[in-house]
DRENLUMPA-811918 format. One line per 8 residues: their letters; for each residue x, y, z of N, C-alpha, C, O. Coordinates in steps of 0.05 Angstrom, whole numbers, plus 5000, padded with zeros to 4 digits. Each point is the difference from the previous one (the first is absolute). Layout:
<vovos>
A> X Y Z X Y Z X Y Z X Y Z | ...
</vovos>
This chain:
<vovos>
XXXXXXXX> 4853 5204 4979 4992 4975 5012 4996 5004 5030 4978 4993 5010 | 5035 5013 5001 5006 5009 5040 4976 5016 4997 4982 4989 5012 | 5009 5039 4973 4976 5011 5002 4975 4982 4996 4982 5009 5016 | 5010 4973 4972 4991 4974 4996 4985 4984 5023 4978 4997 5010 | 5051 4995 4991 5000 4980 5025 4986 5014 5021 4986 4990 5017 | 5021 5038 4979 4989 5011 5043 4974 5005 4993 4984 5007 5017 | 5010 4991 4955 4965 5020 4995 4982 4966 5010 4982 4999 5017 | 5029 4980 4969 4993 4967 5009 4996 5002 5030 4978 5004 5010
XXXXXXXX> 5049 4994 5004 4996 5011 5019 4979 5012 5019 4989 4985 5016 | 5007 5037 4983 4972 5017 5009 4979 4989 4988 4979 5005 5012 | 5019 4977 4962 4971 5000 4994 4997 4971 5014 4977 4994 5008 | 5047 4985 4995 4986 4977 5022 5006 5008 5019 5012 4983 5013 | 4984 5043 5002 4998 5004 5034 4975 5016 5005 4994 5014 5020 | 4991 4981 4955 4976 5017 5010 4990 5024 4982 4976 5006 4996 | 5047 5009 4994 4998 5029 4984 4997 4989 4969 5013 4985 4985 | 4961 5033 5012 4994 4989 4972 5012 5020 4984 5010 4991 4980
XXXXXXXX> 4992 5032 5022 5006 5020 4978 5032 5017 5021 4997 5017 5017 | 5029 4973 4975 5022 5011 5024 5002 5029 4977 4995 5003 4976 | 5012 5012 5042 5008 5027 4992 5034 4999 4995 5012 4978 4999 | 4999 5042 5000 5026 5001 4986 5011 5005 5031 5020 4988 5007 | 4968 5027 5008 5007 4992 5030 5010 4981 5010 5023 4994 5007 | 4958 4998 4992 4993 4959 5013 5027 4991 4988 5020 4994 5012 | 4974 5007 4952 5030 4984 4990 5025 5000 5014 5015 4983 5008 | 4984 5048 4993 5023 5011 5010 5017 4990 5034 5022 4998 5009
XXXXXXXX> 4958 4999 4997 4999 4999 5039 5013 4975 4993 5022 4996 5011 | 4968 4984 4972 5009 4973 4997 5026 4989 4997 5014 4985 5014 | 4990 5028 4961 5028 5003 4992 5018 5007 5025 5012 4984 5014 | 4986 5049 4990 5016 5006 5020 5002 4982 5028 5021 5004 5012 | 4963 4979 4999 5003 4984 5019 5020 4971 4995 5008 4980 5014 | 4993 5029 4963 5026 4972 4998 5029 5010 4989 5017 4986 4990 | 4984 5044 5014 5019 5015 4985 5000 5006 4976 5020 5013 4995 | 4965 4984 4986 5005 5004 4968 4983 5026 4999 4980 5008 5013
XXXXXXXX> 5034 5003 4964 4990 5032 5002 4974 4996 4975 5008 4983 4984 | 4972 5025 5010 4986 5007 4989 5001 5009 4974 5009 5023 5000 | 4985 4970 4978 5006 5020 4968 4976 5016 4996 4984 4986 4988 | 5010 5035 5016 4981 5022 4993 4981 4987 4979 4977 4992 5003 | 5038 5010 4974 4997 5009 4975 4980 4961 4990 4978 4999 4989 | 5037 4979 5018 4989 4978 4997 4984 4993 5020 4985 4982 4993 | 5011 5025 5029 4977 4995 5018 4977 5023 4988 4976 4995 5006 | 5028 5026 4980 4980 5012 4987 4990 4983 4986 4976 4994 5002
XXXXXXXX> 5040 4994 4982 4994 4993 4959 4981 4967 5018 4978 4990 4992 | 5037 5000 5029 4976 4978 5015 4977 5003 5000 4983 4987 4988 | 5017 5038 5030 4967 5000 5014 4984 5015 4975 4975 4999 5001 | 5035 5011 4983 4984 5009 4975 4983 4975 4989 4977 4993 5003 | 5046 4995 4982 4999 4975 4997 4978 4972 5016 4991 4981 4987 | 5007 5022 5036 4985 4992 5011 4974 5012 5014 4987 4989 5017 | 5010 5027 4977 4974 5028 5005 4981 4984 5000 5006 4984 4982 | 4969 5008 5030 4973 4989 4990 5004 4972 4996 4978 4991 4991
XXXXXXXX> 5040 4987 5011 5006 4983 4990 5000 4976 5019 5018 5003 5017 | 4966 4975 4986 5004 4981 5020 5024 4981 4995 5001 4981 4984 | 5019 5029 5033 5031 4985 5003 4991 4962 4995 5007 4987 4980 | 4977 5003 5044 4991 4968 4989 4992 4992 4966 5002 4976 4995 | 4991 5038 4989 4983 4998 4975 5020 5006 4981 5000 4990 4978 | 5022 5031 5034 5023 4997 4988 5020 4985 4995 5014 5002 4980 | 4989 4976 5047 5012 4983 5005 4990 4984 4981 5015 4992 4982 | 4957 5001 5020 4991 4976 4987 5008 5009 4971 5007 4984 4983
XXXXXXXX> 4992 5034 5013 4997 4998 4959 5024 5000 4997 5010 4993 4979 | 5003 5013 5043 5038 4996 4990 5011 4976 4993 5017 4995 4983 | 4965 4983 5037 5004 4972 4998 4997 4987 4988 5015 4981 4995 | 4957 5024 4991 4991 4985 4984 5014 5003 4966 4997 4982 4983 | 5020 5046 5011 5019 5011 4986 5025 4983 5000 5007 4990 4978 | 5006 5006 5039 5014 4980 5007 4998 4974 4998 5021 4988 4997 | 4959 4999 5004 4990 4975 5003 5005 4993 4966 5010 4979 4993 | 4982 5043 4988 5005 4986 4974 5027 5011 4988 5000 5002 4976
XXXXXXXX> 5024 5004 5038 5021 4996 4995 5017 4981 4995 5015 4995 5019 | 4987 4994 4963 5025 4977 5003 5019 5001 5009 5016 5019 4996 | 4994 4947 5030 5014 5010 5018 5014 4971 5001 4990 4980 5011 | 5033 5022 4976 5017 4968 5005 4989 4994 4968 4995 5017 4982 | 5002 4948 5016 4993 4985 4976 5017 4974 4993 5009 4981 5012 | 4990 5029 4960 5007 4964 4992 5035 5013 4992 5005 5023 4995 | 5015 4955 5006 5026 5007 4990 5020 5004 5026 5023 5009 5000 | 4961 4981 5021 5013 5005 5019 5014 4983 5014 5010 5004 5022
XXXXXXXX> 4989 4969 4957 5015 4972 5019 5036 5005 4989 5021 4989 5008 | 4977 5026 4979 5040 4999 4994 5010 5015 5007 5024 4997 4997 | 4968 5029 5015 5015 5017 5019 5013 4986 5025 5023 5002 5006 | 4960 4985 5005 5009 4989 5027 5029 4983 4992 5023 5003 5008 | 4966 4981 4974 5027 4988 4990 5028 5011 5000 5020 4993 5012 | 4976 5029 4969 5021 5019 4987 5019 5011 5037 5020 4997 5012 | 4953 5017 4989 5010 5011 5026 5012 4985 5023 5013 5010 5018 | 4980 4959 4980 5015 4992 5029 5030 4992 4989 5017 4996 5017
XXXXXXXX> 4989 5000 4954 5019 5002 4983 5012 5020 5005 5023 4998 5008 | 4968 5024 4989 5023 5029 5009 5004 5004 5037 5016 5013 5013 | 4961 4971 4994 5010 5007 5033 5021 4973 5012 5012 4997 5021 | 4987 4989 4960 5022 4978 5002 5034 5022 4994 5020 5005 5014 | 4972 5001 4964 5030 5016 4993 5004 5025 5031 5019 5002 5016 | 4958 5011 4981 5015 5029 5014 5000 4980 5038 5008 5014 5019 | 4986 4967 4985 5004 4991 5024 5031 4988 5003 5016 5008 5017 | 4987 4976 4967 5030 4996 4991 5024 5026 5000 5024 4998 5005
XXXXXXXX> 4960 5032 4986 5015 5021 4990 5005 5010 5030 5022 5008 5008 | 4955 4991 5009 5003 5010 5030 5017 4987 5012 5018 5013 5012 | 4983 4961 4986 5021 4981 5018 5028 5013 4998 5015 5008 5018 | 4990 4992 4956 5020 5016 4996 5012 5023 5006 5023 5007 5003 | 4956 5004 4998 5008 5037 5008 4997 4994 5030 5017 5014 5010 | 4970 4971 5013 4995 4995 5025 5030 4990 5011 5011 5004 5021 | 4997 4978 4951 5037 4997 5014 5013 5009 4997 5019 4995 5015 | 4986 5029 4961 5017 5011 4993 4995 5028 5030 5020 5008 5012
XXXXXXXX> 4956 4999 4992 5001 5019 5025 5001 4991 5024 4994 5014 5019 | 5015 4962 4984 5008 4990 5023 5020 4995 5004 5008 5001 5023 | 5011 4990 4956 5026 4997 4997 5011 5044 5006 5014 5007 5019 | 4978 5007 4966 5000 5025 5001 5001 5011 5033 5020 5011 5009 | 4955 4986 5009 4990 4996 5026 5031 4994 5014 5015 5015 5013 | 4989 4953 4978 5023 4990 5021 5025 5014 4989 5020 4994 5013 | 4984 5022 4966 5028 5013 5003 5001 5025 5007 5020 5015 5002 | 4952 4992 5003 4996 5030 5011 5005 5001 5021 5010 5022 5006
XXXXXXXX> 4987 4957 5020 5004 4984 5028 5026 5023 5005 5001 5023 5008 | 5012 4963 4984 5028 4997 5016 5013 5033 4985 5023 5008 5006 | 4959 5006 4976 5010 5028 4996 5021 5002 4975 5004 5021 4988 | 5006 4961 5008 5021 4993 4978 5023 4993 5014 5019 4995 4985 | 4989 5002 5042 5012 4992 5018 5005 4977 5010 4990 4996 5022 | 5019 4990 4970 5010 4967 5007 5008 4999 5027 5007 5022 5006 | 4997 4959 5018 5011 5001 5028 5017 4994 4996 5010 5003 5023 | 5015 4986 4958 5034 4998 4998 5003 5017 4982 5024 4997 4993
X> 4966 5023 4994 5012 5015 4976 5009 5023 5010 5011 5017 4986
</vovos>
């Protein structure tokens, strides 16, 4: 993905075709080291290929994915039902470590004991 991103990169700053160089220079300027072997299997991969046209058919790939739907009005329900419980469950553990907190204070050491 990071090999990706920096080839994006170079191709909106102008460079239409980045070399494994270019990738590289990229990467290394923000510290992350380079993978040989997958910045190869990239630019293979992208050889001859207009990156925009790629984008687009990716999207349009996506576009007929189903994403969300119907069945989705009783989750909310359910769920503010369980964030009712585990909010209640925090209160609890929030006093029980504060009570914990205030006897850690004093070291186990009372000022008359």
């Amino acid at each position: 993905m990071k090999h990706l991103a920096a080839y994006l990169l170079l191709t909106l700053g102008g460079n239409s075709s980045p070399s494994a160089k270019d990738i590289t220079a990229v990467l290394e300027s923000v510290g992350i080291e380079a993978d040989e072997e997958r910045l190869t299997t990239l630019l293979k991969e992208l050889e001859g290929k207009d990156i925009n046209e790629l984008i687009a058919e990716g999207s349009s790939k996506l576009a007929s994915v189903p994403s969300g739907g119907s069945g989705g009005g009783a989750a909310p329900a359910a769920g503010g039902a369980a964030a009712g419980g585990a909010a209640a469950e925090e209160k609890e553990e929030e006093k029980k470590e504060e009570e914990k907190e205030e006897s850690d204070e004093d070291m186990g050491f009372g000022l008359f004991d």
